[in-house]
C-alpha positions as CSV (number, residue, x, y, z in Angstrom):
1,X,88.1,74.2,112.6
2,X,90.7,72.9,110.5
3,X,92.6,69.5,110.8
4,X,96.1,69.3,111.4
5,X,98.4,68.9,108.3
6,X,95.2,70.7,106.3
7,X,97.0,73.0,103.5
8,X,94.4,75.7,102.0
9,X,94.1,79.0,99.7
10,X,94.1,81.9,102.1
11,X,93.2,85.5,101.0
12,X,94.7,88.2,103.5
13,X,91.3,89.5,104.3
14,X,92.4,92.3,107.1
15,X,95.3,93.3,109.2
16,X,93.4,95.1,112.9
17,X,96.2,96.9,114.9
18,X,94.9,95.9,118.7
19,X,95.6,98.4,121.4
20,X,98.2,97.6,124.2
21,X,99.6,99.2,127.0
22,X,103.0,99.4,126.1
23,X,103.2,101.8,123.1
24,X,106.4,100.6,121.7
25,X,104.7,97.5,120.7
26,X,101.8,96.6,118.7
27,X,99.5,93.5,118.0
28,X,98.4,92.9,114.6
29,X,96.0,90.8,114.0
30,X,96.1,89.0,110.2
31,X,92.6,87.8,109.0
32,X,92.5,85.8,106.4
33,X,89.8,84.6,104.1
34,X,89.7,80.6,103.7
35,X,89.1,78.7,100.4
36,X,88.8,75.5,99.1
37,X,90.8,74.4,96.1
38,X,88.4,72.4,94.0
39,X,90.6,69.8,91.6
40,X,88.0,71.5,88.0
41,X,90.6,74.5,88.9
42,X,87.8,76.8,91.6
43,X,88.7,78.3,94.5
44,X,86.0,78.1,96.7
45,X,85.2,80.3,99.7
46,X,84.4,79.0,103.0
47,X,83.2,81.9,104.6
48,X,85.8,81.4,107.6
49,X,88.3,83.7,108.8
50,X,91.3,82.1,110.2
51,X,93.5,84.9,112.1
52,X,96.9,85.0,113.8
53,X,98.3,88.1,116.1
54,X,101.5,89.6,116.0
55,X,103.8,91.6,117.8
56,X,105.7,94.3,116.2
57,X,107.5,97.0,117.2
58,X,111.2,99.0,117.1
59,X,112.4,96.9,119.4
60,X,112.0,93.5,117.6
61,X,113.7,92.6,114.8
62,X,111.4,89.9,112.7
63,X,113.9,89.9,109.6
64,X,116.2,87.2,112.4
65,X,113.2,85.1,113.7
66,X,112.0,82.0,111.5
67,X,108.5,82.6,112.0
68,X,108.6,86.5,111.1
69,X,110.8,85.2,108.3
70,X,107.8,83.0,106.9
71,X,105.4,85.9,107.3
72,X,108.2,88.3,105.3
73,X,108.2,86.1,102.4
74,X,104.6,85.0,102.6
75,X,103.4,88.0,102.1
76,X,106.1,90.0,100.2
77,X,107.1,92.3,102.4
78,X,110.3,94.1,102.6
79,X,112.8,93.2,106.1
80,X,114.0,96.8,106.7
81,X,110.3,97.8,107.2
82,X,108.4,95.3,109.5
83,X,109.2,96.2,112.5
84,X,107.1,99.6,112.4
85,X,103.3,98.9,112.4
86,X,103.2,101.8,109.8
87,X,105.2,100.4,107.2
88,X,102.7,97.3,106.8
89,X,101.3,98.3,103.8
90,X,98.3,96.0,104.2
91,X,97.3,98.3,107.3
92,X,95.7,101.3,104.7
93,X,94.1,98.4,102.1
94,X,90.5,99.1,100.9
95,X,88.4,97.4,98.5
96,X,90.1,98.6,95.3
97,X,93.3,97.0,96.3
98,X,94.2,93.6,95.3
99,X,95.6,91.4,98.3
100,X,97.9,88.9,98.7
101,X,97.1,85.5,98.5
102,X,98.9,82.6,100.7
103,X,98.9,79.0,101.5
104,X,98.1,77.7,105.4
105,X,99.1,74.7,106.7
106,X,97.1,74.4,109.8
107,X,98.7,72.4,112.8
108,X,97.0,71.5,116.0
109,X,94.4,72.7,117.9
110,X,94.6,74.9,121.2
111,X,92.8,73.2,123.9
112,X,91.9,76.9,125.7
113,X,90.7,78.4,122.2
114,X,89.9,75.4,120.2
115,X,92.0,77.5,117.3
116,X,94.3,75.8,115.0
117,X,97.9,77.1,114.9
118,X,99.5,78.0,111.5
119,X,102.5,75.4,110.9
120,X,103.4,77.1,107.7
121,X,102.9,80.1,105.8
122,X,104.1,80.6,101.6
123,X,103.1,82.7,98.9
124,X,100.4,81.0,96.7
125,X,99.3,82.4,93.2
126,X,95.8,82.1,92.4
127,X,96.3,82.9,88.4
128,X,94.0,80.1,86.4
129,X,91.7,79.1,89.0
130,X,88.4,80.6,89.3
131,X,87.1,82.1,92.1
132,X,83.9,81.5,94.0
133,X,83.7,84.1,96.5
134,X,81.3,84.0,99.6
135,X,78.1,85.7,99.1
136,X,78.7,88.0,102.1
137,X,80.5,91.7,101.8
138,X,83.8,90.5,104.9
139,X,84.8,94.2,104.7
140,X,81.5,95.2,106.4
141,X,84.0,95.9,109.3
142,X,84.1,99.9,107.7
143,X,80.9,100.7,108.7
144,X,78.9,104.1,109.2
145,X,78.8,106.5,113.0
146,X,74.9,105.0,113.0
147,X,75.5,101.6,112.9
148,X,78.4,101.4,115.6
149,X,76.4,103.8,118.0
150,X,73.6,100.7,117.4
151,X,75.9,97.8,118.1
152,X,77.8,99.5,121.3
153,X,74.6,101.1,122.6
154,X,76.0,104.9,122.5
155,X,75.1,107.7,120.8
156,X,76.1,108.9,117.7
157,X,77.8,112.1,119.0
158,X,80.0,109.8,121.7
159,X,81.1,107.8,118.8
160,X,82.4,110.3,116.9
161,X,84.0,111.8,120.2
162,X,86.0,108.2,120.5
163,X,87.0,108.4,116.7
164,X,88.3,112.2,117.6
165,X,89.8,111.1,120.3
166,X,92.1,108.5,118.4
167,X,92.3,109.7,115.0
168,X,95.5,111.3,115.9
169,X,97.0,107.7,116.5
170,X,95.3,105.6,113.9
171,X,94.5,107.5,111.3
172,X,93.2,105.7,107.9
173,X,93.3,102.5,110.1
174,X,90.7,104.3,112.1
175,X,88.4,106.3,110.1
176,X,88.1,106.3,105.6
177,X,85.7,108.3,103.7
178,X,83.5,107.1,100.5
179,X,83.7,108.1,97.3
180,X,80.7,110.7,98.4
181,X,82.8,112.0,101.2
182,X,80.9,109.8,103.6
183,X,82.6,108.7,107.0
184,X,83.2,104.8,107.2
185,X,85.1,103.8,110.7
186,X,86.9,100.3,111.0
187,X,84.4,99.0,113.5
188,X,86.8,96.3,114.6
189,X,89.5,98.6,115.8
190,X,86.9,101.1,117.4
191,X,85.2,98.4,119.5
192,X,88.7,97.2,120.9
193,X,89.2,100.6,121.9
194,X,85.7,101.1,122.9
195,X,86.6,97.8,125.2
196,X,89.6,99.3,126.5
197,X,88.4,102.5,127.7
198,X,86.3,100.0,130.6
């Protein structure tokens, strides 16, 4: 938990499209990776992940509310494009791609999920500092057919039947391959689907 009026370094970690029922809406939910800003010039990872959901879709138009406004120029993207989950171009990110950093002033806490809102959002540059990442790998959330079949409790062949399923409609956001042509699902976005099919 953060205190109110806290301002820290954030990393965009993730952005997880969560399923909804009406199709010509989505949730996205932005993870971001919390740091410390040390005064010898470190940035020091907390190992949290603060996140915020939001709703996109055709039918809203962010570029004329304040708050999509903040997220716009936080993260540098473009008005005419994010209103289409597609067009977020953090959606397809992988390892190799750098990620935009960003600024959090956290405000106060929800009393039904202890979770601090964000206040404020702005672009933050992390040139000069050093960085002193968590020793944990946060994009463990690509993970292989085995290891989701062990967490959910299914077999192998019914996970891949659930990726089949919904690799029409996801795509990359669903299902990458390795450098050795090895299948890595986003075990994130297959266990809210996996939750949603009961």
């Amino acid at each position: 938990m953060f205190p109110k009026g806290g301002v820290r370094p954030a990393r965009l970690h993730a952005i997880v499209e969560r399923p909804v029922e009406n199709r010509s809406l989505s949730v996205l939910r932005l993870e971001f990776e919390i740091f410390e800003e040390i005064p010898t010039g470190v940035l020091r990872s907390t190992g949290k992940i603060a996140c915020r959901d939001i709703v996109v879709g055709s039918s809203l138009d962010l570029s004329v509310d304040p708050r999509g406004q903040m997220w716009m120029a936080a993260l540098s993207l473009p008005c005419n494009r994010v209103n289409h989950v597609e067009e977020w171009p953090p959606l397809a990110w992988g390892k190799r791609h750098k990620r935009p950093w960003v600024k959090i002033t956290f405000g106060d806490v929800n009393s039904r999920d202890q979770r601090a809102s964000f206040d404020h959002v702005v672009k933050f540059d992390p040139t000069g500092y050093e960085l002193n990442e968590y020793d944990y790998d946060l994009d463990d959330q690509w993970v292989s057919v085995g290891v989701i079949a062990s967490r959910i409790g299914i077999s192998a062949p019914t996970v891949r039947r659930l990726v089949k399923k919904h690799l029409p409609e996801f795509g990359e956001r669903l299902e990458r391959r390795t450098d050795g042509n090895h299948r890595r699902v986003n075990w994130t976005l297959l266990s809210n689907l996996w939750n949603e099919s009961f």
